[in-house]
N, CA, C and O of each residue as an XYZ file, in Angstrom:
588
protein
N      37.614     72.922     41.801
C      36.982     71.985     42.685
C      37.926     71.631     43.808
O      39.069     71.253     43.550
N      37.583     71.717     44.773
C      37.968     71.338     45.923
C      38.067     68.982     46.038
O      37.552     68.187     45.251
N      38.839     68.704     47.196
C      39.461     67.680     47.051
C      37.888     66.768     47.567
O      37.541     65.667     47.138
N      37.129     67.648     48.614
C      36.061     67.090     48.898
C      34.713     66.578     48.056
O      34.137     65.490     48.092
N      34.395     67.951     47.177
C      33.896     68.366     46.209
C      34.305     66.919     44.759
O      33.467     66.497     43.962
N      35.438     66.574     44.819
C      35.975     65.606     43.757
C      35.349     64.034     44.615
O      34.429     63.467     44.026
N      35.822     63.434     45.863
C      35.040     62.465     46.917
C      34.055     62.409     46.262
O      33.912     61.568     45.376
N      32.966     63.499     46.634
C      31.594     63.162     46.599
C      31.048     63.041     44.801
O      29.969     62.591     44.414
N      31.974     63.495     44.098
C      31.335     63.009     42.706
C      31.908     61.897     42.038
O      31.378     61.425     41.032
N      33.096     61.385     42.593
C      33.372     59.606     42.200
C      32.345     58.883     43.112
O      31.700     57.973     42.590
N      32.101     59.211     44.530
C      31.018     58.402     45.240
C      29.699     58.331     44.583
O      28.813     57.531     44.882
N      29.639     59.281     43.613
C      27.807     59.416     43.336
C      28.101     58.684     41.487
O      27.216     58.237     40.758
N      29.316     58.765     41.225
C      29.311     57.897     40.148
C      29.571     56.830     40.390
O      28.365     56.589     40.440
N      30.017     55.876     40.606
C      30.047     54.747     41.261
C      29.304     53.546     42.120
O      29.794     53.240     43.207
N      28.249     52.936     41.689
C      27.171     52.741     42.763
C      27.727     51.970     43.555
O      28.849     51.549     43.275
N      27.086     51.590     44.746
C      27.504     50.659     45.458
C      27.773     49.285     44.931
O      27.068     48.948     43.980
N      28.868     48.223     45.472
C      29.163     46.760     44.998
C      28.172     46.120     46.235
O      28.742     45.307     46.962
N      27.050     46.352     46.472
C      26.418     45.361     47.443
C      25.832     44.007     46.181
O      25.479     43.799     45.020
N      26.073     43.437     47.438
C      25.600     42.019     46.527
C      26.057     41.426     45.644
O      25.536     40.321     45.490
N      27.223     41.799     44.618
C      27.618     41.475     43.149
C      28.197     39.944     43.589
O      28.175     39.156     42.643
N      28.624     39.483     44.647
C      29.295     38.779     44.712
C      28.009     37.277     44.696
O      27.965     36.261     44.002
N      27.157     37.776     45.761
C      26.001     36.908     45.667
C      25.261     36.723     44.573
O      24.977     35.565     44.267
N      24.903     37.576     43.944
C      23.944     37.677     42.619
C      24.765     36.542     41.639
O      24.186     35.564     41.166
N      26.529     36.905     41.366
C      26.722     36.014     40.637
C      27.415     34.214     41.046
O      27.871     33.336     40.315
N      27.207     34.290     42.435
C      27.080     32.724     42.676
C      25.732     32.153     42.514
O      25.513     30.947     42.624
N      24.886     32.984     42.267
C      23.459     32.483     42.154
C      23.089     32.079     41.087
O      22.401     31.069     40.938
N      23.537     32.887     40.100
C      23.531     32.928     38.568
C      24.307     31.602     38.450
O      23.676     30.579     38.187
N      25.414     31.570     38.599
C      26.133     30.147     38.177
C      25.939     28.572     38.787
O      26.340     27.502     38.331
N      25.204     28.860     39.932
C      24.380     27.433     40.517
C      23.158     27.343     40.036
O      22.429     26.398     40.338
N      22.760     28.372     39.177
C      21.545     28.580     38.119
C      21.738     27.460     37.202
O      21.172     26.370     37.114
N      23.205     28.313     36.180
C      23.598     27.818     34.933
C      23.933     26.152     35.413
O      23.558     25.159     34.789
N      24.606     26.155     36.478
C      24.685     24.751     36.753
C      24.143     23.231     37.016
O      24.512     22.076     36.801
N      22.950     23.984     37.660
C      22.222     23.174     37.968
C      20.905     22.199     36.290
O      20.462     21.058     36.156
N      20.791     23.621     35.345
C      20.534     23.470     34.597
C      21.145     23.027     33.434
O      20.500     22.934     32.390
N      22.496     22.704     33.512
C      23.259     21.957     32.947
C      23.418     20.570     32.773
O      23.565     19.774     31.845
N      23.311     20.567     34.416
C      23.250     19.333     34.657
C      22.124     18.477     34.962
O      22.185     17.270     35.197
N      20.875     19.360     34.933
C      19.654     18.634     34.901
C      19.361     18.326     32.735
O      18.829     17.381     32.152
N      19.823     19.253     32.339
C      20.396     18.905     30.837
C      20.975     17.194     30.268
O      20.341     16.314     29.685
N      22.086     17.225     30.628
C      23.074     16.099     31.273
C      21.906     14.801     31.526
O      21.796     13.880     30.717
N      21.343     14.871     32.375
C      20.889     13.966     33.091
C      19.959     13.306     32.030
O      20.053     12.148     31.624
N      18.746     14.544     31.527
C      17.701     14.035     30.826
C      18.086     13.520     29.327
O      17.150     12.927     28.790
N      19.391     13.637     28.463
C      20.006     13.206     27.210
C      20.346     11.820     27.374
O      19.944     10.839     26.748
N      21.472     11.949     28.697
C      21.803     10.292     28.915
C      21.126      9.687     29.300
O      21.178      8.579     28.768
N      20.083      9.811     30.356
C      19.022      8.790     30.822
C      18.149      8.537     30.205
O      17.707      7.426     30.497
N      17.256      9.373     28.895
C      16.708      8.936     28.098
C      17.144      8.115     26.760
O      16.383      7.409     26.098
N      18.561      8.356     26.491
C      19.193      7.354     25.174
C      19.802      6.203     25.747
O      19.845      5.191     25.048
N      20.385      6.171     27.143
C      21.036      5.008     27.674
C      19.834      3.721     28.311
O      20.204      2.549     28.386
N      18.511      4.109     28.698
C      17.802      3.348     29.112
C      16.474      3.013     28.748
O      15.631      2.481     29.471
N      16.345      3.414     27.417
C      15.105      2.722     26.118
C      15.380      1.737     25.534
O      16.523      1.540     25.124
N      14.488      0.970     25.377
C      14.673     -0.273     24.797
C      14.977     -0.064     23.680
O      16.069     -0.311     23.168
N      13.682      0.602     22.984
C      13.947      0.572     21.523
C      12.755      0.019     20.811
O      11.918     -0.509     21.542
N      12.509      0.038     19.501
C      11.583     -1.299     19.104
C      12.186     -2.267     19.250
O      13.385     -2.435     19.029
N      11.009     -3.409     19.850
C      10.836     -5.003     20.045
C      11.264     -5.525     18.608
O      10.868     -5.063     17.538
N      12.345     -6.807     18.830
C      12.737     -7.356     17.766
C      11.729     -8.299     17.079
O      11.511     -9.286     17.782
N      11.174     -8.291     16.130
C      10.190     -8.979     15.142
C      10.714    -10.298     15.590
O      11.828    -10.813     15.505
N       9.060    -10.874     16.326
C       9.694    -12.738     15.908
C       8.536    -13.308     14.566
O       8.202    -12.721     13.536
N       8.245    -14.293     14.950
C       6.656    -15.045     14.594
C       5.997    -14.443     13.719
O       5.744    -13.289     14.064
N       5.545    -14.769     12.578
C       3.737    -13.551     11.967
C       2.884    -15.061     12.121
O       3.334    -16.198     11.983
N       1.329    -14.567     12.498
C       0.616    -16.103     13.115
C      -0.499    -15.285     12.207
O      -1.157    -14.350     12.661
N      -0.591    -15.704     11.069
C      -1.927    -15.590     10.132
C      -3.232    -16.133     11.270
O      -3.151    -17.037     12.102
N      -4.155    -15.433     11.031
C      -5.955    -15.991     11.635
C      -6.963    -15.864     10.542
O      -7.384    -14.834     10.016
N      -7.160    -16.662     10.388
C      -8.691    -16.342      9.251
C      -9.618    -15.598      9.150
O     -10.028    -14.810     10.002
N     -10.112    -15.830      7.867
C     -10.480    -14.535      7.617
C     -11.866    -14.416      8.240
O     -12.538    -15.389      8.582
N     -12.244    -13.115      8.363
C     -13.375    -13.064      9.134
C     -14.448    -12.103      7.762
O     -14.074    -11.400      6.823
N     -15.945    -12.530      8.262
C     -16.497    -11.695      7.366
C     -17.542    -10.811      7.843
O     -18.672    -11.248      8.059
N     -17.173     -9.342      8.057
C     -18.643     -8.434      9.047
C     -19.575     -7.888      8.324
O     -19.533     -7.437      7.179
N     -20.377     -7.957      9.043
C     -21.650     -7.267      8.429
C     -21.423     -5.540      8.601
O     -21.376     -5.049      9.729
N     -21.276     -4.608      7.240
C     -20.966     -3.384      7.601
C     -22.064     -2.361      8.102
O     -23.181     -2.732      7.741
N     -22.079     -1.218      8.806
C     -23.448     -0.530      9.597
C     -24.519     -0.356      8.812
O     -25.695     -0.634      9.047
N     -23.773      0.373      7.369
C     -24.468      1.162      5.948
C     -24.919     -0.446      5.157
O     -25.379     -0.352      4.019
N     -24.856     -1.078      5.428
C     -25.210     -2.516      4.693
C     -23.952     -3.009      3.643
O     -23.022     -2.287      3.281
N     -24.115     -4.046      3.360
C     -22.695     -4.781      2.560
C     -21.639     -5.210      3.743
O     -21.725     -4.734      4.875
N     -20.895     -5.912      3.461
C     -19.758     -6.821      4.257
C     -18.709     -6.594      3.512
O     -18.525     -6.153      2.378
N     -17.882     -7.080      4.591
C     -16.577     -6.863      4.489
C     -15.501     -8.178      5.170
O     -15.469     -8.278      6.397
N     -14.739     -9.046      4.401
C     -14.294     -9.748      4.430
C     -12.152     -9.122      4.871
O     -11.328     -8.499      4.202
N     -12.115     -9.736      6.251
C     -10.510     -9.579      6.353
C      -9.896    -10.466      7.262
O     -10.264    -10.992      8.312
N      -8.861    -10.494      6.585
C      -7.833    -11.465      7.399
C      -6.644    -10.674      7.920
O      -6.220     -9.637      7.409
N      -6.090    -11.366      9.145
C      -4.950    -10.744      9.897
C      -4.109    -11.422     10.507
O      -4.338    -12.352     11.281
N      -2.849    -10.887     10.113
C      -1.754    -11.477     10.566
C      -1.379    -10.846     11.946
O      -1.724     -9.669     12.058
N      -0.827    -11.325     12.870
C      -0.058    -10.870     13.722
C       1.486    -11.464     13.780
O       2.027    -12.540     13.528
N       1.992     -9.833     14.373
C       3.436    -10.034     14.244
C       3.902    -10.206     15.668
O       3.759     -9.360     16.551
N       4.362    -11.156     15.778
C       4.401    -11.780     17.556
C       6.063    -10.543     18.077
O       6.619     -9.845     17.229
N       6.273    -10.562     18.778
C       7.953    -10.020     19.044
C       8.761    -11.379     19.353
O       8.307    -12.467     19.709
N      10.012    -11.019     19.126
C      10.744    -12.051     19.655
C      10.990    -12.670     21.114
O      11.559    -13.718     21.421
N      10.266    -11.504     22.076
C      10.244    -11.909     23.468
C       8.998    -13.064     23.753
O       8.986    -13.875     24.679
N       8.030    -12.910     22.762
C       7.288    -13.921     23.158
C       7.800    -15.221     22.850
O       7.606    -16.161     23.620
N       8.165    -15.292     22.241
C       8.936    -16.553     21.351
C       8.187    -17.782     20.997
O       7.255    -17.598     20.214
N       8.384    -18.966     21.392
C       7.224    -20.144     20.495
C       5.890    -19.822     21.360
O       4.934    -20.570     21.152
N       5.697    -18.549     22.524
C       4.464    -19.497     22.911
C       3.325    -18.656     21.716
O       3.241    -17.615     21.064
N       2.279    -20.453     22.096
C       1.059    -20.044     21.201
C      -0.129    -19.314     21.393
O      -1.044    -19.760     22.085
N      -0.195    -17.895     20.659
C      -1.212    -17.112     21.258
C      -2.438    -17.394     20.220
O      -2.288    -17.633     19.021
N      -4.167    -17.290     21.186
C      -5.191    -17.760     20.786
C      -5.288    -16.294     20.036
O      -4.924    -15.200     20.467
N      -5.866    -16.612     18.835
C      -6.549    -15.342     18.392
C      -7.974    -15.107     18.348
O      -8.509    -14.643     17.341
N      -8.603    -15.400     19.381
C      -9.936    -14.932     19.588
C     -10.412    -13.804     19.908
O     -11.539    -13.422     19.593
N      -9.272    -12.915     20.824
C      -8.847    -12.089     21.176
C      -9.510    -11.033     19.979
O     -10.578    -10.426     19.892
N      -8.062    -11.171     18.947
C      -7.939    -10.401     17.966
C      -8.865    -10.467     16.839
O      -8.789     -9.612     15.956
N     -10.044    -11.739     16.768
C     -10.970    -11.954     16.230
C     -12.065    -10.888     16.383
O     -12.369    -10.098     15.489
N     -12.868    -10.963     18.113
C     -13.628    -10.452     18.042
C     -13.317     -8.685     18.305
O     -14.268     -7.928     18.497
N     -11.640     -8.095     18.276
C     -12.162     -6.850     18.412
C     -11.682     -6.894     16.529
O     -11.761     -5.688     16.298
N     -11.354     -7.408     15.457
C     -11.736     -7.006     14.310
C     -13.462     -7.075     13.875
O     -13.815     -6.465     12.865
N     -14.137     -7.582     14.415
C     -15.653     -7.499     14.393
C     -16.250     -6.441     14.922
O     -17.233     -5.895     14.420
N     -15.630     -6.055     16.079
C     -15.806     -4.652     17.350
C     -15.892     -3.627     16.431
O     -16.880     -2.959     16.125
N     -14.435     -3.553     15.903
C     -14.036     -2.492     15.225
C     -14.739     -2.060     13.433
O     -14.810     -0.920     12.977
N     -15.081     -3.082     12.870
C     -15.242     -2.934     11.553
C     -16.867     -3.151     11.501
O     -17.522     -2.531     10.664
N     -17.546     -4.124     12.498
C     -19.338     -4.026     12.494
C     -19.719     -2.311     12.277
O     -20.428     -1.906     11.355
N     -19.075     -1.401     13.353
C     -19.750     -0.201     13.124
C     -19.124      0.523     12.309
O     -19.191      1.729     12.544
N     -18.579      0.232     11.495
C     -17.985      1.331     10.137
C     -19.123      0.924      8.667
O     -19.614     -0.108      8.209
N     -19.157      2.640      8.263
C     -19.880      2.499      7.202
C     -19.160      2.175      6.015
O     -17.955      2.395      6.140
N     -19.583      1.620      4.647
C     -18.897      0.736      3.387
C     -18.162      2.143      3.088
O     -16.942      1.994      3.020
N     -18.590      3.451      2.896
C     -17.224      4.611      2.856
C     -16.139      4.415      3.409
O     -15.127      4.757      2.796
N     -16.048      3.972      4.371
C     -15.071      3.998      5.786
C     -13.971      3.175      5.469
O     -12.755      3.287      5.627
N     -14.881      2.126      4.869
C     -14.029      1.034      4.887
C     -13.562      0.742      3.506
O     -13.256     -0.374      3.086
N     -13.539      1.805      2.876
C     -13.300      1.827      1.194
C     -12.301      2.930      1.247
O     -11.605      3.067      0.241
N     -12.114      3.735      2.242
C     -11.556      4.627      2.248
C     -10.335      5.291      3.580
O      -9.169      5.647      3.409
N     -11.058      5.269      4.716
C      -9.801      4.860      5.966
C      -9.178      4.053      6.417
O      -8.771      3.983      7.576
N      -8.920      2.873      5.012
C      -8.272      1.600      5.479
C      -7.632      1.602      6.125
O      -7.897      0.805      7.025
N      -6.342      2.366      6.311
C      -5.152      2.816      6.898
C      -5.282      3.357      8.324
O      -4.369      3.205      9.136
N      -6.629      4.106      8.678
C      -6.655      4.611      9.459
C      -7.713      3.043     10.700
O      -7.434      2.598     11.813
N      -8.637      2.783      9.920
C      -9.193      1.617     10.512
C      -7.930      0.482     11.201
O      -8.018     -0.167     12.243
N      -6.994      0.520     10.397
C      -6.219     -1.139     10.413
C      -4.881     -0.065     11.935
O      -4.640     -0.639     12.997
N      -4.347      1.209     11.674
C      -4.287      1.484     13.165
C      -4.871      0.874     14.026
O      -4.425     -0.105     14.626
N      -6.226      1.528     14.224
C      -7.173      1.875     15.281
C      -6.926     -0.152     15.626
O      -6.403     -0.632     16.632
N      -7.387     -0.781     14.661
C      -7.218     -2.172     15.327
C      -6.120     -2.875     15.544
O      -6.354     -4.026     15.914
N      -4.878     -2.557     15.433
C      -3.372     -2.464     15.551
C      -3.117     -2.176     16.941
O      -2.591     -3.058     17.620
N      -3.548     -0.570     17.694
C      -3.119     -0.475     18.920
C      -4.253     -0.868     19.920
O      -4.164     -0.584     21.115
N      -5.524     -1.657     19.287
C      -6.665     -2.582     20.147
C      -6.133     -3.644     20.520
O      -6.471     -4.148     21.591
N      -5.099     -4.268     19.645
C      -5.129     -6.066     19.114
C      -3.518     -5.971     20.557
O      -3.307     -6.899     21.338
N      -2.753     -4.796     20.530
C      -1.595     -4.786     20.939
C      -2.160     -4.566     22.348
O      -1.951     -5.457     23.171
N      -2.720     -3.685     22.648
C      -3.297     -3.516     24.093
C      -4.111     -4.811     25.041
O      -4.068     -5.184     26.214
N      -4.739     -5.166     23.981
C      -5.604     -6.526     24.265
C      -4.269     -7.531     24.507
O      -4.156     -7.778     25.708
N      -3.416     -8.059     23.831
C      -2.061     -8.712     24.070
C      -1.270     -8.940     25.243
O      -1.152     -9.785     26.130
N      -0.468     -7.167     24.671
C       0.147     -6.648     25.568
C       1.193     -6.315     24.754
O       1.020     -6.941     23.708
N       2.488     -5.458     24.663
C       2.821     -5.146     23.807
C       4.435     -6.037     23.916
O       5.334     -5.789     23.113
N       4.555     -6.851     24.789
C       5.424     -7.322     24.821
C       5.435     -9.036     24.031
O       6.348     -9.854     23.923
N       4.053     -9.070     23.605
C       3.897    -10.339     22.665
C       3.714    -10.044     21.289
O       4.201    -10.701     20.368
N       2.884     -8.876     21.158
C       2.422     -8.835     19.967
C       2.791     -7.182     19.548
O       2.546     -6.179     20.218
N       3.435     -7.269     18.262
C       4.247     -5.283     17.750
C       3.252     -5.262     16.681
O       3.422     -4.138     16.208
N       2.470     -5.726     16.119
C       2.064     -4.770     15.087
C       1.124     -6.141     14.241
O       1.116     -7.267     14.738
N       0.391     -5.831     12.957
C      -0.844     -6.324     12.811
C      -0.619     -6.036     10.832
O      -0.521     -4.923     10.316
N      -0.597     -6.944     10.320
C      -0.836     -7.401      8.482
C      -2.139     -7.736      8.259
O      -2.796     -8.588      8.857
N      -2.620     -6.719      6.993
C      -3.838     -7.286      6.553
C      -3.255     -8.191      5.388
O      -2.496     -7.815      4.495
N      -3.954     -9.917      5.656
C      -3.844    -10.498      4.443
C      -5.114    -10.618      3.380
O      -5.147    -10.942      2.193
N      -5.959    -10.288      4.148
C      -7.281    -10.109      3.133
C      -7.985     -8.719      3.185
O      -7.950     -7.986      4.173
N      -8.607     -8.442      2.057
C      -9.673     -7.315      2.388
C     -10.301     -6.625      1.181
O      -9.806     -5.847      0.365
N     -11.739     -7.214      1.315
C     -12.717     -7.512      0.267
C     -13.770     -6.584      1.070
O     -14.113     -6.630      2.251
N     -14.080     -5.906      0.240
C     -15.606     -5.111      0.552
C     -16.365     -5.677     -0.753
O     -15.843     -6.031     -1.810
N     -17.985     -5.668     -0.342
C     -19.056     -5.959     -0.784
C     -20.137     -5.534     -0.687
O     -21.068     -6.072     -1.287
């Protein structure tokens, strides 16, 4: 082989270096940027949540008694658990009266013999919404009689 002949077959093995230099600053303001959008979303979501509301108050309301859809009644009472941000003031429970009537008039005596748990939710995040969640965290059954 000639010296020329040797040139042209390191040139054809060898590809060109276009770009390598760009491709990998791109790549690493890639990795970077996604690092640090990483970064951002760990600390800003653990450094600036409250947390759960500290339990103040439980304000028992009497008991109420509904007429169920399928026929027979149903007798319940409910506590509410105030937070500590509300603090002494006094909340009316009329509120929380008539959506336990809302909620339990149209359930059939199955329902209510059987999705207790799922019923006493459903009127848990009614009673908190109706509120607001900065008075009232959460909802005790002290009674509950089917008939």
């Amino acid at each position: 082989m000639t010296a020329s002949t040797k040139e042209r077959a390191t040139e054809a093995e060898a590809p060109p270096a276009k770009g390598g230099k760009k491709k990998m600053m791109i790549i690493l303001l890639v990795v970077l940027l996604a690092a640090g959008g990483a970064a951002y979303f760990f600390l800003s979501s653990s450094g600036s949540s409250k947390g759960a509301p500290t339990p103040g108050a439980v304000i028992p309301l009497d008991a109420v008694a509904v007429n169920l859809a399928g026929g027979g009644y149903l007798k319940v009472g409910v506590a509410l658990q105030l937070t500590a941000e509300a603090g002494a003031e006094k909340l009316d429970g009329s509120k929380a009266k008539d959506l336990i009537i809302a909620t339990f008039s149209g359930a059939a005596p199955a329902d209510v013999s059987g999705a207790r748990d799922a019923l006493k939710e459903s009127l848990q995040k009614k009673i908190i919404k109706a509120y607001g969640a900065t008075k009232v965290m959460g909802i005790y059954y002290t009674d509950y009689v089917t008939q």
